[in-house]
CHARMM-style PDB file with segment names, atoms N, HN, CA, C and O in Angstrom:
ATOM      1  N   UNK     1      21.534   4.728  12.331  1.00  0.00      PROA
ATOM      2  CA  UNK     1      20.336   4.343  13.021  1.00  0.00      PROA
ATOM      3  C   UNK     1      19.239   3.939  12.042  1.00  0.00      PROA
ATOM      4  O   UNK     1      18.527   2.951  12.225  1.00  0.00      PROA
ATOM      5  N   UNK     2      19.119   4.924  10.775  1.00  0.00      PROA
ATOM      6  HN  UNK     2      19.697   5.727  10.627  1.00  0.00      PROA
ATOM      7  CA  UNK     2      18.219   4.147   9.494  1.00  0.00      PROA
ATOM      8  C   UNK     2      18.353   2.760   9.511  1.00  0.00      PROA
ATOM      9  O   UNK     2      17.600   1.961  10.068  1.00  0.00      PROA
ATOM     10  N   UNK     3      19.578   2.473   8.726  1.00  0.00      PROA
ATOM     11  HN  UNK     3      20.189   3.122   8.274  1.00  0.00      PROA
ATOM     12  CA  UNK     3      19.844   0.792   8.700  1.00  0.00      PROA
ATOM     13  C   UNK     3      19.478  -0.209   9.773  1.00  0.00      PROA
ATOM     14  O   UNK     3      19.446  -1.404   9.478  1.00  0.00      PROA
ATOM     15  N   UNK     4      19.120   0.315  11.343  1.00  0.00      PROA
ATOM     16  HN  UNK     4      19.145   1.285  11.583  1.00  0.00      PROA
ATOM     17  CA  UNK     4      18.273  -0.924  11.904  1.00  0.00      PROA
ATOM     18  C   UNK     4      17.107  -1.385  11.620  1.00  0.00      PROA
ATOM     19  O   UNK     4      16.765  -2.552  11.811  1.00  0.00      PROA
ATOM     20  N   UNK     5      16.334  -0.404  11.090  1.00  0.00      PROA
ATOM     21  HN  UNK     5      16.611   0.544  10.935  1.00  0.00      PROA
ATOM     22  CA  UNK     5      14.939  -0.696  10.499  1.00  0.00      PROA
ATOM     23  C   UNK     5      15.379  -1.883   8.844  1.00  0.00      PROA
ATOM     24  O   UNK     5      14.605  -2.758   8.456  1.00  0.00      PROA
ATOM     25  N   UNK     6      16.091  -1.719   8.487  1.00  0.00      PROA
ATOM     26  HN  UNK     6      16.720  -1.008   8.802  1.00  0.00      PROA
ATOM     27  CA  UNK     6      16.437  -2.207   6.847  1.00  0.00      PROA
ATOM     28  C   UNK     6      17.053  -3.839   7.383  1.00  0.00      PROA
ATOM     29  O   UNK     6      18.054  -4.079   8.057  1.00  0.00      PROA
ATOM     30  N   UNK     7      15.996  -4.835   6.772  1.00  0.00      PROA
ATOM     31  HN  UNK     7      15.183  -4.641   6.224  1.00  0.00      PROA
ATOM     32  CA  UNK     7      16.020  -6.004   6.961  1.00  0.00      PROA
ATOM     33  C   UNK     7      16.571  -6.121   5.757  1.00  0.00      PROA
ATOM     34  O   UNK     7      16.693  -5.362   4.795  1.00  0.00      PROA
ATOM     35  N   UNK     8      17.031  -7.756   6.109  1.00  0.00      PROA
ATOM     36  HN  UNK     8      16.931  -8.372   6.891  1.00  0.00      PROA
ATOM     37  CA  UNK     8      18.055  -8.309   4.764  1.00  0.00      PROA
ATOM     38  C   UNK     8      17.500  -8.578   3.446  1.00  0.00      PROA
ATOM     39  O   UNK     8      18.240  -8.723   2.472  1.00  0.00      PROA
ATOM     40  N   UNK     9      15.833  -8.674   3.343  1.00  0.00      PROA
ATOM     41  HN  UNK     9      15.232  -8.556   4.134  1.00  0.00      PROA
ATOM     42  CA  UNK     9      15.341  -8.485   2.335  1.00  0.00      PROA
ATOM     43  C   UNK     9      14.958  -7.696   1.692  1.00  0.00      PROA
ATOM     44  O   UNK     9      14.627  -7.714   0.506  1.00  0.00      PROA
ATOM     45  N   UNK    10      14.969  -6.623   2.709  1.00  0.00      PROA
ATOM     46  HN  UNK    10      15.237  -6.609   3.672  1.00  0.00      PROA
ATOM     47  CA  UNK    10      14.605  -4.518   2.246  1.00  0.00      PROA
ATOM     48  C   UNK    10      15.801  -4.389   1.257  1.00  0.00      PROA
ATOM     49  O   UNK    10      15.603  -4.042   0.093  1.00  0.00      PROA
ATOM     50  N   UNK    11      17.369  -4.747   1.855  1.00  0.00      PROA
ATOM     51  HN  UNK    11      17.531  -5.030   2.800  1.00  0.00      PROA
ATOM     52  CA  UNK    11      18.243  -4.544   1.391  1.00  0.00      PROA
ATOM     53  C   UNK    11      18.799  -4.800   0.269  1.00  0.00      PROA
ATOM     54  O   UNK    11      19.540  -4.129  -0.449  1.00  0.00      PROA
ATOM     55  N   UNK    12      18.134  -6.427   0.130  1.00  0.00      PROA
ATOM     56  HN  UNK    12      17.533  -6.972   0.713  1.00  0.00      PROA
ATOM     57  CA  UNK    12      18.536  -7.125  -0.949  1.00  0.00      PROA
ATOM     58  C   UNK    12      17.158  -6.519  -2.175  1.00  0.00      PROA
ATOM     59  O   UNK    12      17.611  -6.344  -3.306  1.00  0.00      PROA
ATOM     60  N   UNK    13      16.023  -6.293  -2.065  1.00  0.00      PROA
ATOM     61  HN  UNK    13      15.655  -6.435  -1.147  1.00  0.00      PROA
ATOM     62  CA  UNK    13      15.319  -5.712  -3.409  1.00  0.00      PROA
ATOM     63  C   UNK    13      15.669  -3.854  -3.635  1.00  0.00      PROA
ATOM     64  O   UNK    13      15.190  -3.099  -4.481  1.00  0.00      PROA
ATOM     65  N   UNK    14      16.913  -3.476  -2.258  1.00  0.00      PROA
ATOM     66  HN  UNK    14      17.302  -4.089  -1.571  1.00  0.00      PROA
ATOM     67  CA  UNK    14      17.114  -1.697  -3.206  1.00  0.00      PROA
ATOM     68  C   UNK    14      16.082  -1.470  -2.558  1.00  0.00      PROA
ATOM     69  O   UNK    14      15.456  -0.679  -3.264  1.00  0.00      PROA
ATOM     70  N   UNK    15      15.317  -1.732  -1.352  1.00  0.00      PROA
ATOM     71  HN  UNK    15      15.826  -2.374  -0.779  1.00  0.00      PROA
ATOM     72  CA  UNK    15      14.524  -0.634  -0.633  1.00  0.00      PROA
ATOM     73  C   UNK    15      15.217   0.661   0.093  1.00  0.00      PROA
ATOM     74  O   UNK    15      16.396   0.846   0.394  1.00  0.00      PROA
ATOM     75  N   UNK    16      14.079   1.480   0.263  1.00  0.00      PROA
ATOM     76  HN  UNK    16      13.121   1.329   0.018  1.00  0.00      PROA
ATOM     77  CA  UNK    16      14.622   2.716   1.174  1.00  0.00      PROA
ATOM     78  C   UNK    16      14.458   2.370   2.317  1.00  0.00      PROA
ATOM     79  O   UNK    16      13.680   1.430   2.478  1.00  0.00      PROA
ATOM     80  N   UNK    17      15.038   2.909   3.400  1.00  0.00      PROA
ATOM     81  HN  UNK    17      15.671   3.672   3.269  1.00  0.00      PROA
ATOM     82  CA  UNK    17      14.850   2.882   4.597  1.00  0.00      PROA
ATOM     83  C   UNK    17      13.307   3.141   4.835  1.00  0.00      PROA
ATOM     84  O   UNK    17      12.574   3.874   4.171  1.00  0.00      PROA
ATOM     85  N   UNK    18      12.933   2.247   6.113  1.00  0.00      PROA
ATOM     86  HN  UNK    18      13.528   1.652   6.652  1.00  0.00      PROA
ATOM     87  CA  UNK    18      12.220   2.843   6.584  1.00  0.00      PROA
ATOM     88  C   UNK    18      11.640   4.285   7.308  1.00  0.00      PROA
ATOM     89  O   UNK    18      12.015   4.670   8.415  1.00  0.00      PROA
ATOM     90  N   UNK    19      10.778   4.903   6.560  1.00  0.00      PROA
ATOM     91  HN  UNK    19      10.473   4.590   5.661  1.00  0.00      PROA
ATOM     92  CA  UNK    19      10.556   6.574   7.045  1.00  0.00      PROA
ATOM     93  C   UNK    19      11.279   7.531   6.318  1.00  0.00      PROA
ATOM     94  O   UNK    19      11.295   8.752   6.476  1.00  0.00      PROA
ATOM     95  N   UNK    20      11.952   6.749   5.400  1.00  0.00      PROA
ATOM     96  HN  UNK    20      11.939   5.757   5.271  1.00  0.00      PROA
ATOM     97  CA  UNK    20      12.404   7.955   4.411  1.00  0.00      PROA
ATOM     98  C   UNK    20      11.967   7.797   3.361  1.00  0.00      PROA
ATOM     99  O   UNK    20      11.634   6.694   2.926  1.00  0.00      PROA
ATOM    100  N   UNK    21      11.880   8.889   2.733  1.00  0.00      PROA
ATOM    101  HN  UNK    21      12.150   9.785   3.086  1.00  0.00      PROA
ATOM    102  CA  UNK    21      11.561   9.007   1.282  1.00  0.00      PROA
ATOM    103  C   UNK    21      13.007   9.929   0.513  1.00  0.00      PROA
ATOM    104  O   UNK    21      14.030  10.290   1.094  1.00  0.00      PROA
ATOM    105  N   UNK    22      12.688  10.100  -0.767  1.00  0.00      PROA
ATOM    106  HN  UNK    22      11.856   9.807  -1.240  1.00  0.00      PROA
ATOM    107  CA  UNK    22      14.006  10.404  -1.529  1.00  0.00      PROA
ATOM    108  C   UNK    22      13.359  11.382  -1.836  1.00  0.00      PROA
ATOM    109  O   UNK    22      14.138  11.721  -2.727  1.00  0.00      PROA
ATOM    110  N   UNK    23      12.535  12.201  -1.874  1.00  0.00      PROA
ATOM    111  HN  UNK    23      11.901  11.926  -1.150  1.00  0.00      PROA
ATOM    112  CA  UNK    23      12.306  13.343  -2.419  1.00  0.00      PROA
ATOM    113  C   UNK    23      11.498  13.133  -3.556  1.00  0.00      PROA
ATOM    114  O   UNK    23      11.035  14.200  -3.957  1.00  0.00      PROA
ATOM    115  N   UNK    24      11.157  12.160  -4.221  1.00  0.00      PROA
ATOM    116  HN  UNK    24      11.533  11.293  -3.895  1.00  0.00      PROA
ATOM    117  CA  UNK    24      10.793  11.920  -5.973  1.00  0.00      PROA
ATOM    118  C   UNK    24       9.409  12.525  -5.803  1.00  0.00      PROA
ATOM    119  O   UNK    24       9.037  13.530  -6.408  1.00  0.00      PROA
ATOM    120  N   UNK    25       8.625  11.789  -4.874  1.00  0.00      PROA
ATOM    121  HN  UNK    25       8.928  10.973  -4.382  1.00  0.00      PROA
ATOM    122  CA  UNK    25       7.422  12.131  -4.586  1.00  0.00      PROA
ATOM    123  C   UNK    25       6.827  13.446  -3.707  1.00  0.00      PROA
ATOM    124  O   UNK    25       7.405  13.684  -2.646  1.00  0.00      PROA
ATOM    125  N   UNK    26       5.822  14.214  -4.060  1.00  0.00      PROA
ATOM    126  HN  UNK    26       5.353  14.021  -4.922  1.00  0.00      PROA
ATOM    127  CA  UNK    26       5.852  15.277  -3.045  1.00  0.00      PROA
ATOM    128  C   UNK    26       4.812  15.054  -1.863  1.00  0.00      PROA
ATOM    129  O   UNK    26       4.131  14.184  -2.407  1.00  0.00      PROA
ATOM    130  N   UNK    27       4.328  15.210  -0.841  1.00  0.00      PROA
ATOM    131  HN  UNK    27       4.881  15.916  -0.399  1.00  0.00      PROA
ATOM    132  CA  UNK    27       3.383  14.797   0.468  1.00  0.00      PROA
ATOM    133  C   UNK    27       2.420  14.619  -0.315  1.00  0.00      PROA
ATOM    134  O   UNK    27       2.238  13.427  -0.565  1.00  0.00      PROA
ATOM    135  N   UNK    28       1.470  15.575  -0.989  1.00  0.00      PROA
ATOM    136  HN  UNK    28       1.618  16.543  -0.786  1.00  0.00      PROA
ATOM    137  CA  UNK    28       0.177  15.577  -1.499  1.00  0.00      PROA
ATOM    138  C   UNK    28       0.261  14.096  -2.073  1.00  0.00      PROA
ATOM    139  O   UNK    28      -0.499  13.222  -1.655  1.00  0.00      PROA
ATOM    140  N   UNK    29       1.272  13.838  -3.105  1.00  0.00      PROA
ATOM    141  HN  UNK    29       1.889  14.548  -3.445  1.00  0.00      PROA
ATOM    142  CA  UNK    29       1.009  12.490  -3.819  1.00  0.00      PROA
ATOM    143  C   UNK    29       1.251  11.415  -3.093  1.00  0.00      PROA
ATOM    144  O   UNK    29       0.628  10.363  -3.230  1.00  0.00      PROA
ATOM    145  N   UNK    30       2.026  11.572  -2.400  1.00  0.00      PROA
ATOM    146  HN  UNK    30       2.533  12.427  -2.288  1.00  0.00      PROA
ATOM    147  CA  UNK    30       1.720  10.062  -0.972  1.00  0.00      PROA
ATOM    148  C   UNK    30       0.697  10.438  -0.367  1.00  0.00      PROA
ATOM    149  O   UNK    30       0.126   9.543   0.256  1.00  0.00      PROA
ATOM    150  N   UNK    31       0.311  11.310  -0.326  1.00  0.00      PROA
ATOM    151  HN  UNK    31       0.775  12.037  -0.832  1.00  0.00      PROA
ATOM    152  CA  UNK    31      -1.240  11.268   0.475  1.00  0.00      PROA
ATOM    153  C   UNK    31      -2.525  11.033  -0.665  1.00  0.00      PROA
ATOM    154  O   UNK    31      -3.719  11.126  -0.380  1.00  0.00      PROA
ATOM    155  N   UNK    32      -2.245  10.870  -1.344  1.00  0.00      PROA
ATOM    156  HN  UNK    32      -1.275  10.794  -1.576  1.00  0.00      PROA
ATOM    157  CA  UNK    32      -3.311  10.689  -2.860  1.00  0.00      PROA
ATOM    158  C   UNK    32      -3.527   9.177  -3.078  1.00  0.00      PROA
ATOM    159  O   UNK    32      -4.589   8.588  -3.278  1.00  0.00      PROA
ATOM    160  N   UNK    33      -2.575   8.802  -3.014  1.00  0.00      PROA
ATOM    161  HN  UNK    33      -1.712   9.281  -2.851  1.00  0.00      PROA
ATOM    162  CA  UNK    33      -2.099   7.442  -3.311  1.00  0.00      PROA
ATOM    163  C   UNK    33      -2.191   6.358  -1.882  1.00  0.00      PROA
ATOM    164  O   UNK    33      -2.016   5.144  -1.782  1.00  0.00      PROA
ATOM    165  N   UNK    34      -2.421   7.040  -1.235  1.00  0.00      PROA
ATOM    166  HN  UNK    34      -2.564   8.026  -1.316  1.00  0.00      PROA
ATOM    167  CA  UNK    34      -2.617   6.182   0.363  1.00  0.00      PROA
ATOM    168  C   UNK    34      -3.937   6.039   0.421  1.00  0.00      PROA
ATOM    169  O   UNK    34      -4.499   4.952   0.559  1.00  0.00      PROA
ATOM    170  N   UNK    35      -4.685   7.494   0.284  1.00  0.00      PROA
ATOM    171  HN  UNK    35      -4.229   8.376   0.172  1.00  0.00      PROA
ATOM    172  CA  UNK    35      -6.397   7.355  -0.385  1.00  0.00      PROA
ATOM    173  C   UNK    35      -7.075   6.380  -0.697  1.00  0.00      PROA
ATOM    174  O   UNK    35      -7.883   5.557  -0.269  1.00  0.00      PROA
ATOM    175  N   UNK    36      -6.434   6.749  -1.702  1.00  0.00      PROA
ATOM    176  HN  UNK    36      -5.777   7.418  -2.050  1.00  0.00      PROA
ATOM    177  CA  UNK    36      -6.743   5.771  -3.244  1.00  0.00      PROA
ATOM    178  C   UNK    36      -6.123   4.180  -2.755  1.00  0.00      PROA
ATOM    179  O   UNK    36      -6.339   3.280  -3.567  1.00  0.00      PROA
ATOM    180  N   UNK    37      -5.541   3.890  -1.765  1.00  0.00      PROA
ATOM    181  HN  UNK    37      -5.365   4.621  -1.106  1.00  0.00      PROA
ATOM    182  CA  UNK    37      -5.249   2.242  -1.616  1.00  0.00      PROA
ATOM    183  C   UNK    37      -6.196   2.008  -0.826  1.00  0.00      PROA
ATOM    184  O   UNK    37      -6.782   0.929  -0.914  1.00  0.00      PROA
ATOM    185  N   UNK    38      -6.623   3.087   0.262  1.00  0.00      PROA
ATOM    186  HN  UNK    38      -6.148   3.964   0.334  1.00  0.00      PROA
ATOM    187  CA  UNK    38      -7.597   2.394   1.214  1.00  0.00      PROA
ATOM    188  C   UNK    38      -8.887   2.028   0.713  1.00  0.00      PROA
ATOM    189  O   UNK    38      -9.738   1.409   1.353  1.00  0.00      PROA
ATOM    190  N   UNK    39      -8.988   2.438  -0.454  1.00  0.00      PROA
ATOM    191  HN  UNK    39      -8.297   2.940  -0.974  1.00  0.00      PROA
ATOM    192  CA  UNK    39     -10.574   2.357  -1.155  1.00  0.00      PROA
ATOM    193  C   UNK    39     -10.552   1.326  -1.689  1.00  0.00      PROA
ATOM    194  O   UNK    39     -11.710   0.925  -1.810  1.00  0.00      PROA
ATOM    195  N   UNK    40      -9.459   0.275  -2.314  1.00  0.00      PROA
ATOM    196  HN  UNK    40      -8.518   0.601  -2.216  1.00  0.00      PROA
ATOM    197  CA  UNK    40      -9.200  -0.662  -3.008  1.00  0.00      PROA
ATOM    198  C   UNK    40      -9.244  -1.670  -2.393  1.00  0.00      PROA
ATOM    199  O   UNK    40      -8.787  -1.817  -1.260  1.00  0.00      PROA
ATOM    200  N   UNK    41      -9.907  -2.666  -3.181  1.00  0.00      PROA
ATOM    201  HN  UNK    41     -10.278  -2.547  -4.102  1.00  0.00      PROA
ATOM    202  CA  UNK    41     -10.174  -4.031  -2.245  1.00  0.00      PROA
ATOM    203  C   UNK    41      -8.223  -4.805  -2.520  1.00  0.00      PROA
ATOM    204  O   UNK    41      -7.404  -5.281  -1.734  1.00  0.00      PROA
ATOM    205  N   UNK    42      -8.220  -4.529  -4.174  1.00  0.00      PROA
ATOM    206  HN  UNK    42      -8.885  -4.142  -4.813  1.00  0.00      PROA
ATOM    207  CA  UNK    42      -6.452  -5.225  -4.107  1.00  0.00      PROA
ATOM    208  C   UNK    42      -6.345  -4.373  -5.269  1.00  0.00      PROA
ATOM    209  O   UNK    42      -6.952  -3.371  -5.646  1.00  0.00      PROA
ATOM    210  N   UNK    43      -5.359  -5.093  -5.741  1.00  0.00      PROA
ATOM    211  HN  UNK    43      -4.866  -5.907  -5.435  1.00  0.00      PROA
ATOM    212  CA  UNK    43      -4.109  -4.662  -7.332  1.00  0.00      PROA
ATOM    213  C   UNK    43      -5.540  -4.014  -8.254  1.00  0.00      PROA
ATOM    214  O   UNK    43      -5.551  -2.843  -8.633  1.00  0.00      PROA
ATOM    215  N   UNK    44      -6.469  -4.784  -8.471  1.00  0.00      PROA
ATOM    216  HN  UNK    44      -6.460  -5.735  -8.163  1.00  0.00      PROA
ATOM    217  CA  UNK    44      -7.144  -4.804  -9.814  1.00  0.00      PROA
ATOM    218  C   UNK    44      -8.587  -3.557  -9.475  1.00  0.00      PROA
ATOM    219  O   UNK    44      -9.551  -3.208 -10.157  1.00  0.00      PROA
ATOM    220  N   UNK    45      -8.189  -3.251  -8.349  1.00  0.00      PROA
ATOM    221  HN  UNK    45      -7.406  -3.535  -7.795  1.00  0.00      PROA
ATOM    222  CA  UNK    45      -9.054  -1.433  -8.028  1.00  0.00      PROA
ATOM    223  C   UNK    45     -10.436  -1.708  -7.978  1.00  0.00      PROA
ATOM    224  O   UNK    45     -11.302  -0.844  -8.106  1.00  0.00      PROA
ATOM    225  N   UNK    46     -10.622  -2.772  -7.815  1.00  0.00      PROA
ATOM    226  HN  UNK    46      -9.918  -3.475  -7.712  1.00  0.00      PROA
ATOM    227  CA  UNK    46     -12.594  -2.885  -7.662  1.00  0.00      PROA
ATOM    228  C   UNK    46     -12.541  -2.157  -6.258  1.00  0.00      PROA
ATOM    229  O   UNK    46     -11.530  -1.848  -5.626  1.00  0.00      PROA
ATOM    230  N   UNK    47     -14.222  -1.901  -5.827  1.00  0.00      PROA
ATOM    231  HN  UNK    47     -15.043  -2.152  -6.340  1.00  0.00      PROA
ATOM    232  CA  UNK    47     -14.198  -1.438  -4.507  1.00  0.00      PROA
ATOM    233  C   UNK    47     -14.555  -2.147  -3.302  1.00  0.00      PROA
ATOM    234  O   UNK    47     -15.418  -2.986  -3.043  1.00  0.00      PROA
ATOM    235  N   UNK    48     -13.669  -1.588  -2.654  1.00  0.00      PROA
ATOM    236  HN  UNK    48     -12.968  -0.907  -2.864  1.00  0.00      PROA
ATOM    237  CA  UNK    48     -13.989  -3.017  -1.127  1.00  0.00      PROA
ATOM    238  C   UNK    48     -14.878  -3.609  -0.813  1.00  0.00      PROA
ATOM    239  O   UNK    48     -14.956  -4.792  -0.482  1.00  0.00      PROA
ATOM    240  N   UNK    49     -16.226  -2.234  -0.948  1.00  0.00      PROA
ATOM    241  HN  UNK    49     -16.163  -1.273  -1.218  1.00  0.00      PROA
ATOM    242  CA  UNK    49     -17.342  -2.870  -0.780  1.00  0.00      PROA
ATOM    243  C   UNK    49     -17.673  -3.363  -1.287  1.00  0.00      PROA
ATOM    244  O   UNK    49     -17.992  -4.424  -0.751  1.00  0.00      PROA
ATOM    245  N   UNK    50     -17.937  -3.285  -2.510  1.00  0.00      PROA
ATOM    246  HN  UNK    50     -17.678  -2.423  -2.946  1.00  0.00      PROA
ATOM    247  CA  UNK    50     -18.783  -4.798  -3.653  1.00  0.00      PROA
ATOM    248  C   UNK    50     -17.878  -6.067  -3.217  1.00  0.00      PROA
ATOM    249  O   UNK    50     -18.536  -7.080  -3.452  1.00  0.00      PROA
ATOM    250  N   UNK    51     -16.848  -6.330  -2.771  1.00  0.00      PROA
ATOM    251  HN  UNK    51     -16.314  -5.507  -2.580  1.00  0.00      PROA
ATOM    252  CA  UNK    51     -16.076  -7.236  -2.777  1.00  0.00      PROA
ATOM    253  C   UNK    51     -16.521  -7.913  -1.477  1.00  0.00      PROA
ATOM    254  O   UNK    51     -16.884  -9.085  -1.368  1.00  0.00      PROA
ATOM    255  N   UNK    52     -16.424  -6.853  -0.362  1.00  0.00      PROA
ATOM    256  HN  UNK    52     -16.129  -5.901  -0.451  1.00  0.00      PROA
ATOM    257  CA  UNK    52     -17.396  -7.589   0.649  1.00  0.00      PROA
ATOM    258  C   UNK    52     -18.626  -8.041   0.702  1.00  0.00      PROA
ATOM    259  O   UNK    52     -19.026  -8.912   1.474  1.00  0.00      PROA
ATOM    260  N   UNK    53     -19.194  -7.526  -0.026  1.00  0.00      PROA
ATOM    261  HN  UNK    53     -18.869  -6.818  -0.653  1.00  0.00      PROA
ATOM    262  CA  UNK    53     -21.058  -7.362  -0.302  1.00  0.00      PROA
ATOM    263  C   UNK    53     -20.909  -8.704  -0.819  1.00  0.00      PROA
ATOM    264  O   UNK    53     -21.687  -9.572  -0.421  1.00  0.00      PROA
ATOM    265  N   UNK    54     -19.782  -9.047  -1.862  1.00  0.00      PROA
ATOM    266  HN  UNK    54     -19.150  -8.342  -2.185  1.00  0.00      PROA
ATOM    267  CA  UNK    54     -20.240 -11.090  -2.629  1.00  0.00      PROA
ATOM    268  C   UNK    54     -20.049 -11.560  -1.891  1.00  0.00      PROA
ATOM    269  O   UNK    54     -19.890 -12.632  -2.476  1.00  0.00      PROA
ATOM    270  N   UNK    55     -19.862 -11.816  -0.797  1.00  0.00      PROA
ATOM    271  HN  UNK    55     -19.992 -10.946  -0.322  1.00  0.00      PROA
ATOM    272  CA  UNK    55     -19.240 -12.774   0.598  1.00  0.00      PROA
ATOM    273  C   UNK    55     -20.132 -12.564   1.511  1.00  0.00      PROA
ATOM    274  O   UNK    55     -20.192 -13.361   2.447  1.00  0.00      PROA
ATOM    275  N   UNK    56     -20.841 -11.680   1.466  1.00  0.00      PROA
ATOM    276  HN  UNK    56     -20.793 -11.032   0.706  1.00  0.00      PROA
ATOM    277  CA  UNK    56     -22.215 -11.795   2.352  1.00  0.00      PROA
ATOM    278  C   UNK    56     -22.949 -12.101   1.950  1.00  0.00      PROA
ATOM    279  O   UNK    56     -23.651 -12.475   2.890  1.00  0.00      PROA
ATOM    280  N   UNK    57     -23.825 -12.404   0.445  1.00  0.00      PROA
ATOM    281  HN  UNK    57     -23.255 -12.100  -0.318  1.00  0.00      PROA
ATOM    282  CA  UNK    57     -24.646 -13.048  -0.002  1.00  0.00      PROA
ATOM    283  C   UNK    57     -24.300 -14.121   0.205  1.00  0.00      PROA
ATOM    284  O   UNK    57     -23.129 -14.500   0.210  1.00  0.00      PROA
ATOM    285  N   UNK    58     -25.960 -15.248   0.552  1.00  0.00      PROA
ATOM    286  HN  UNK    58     -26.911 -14.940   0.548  1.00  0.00      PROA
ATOM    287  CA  UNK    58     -25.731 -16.538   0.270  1.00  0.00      PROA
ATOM    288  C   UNK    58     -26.108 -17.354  -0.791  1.00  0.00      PROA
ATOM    289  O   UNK    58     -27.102 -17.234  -1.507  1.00  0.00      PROA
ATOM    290  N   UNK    59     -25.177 -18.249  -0.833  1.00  0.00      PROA
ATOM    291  HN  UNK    59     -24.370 -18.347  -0.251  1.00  0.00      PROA
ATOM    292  CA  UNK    59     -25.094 -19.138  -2.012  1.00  0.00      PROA
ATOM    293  C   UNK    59     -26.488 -19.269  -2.628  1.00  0.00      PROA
ATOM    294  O   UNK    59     -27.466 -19.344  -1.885  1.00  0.00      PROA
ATOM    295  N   UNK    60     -26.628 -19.303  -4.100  1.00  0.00      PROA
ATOM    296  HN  UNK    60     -25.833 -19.242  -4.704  1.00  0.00      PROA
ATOM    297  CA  UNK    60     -28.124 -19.707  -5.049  1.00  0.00      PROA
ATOM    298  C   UNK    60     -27.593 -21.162  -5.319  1.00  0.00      PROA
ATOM    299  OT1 UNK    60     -28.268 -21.953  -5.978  1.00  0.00      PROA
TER     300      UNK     60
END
């Protein structure tokens, strides 16, 4: 029943199923790390808000 969730591209990059985890990680650190993404505007960790805040100023 896992494998219906696992699309042919999950499969093909070695993903896990969906909703499982392997154990590597413990709850606290997926919950640390879920945190810590929602605060992030992207990859490079500035914060959302300043990122929104330049897009609401108008142009000089």
């Amino acid at each position: 029943m896992a494998n219906e969730n696992q699309s042919p591209g999950r499969k093909a990059n070695a993903a896990e199923p969906l909703a499982r985890r392997s154990g590597l990680l413990s709850d606290k650190a997926v919950e640390r790390t879920g945190l810590k993404s929602r605060k992030a505007a992207g990859p490079d960790g500035r914060d959302a808000a300043v990122v929104g805040a330049t897009f609401k100023k108008k142009p000089q």
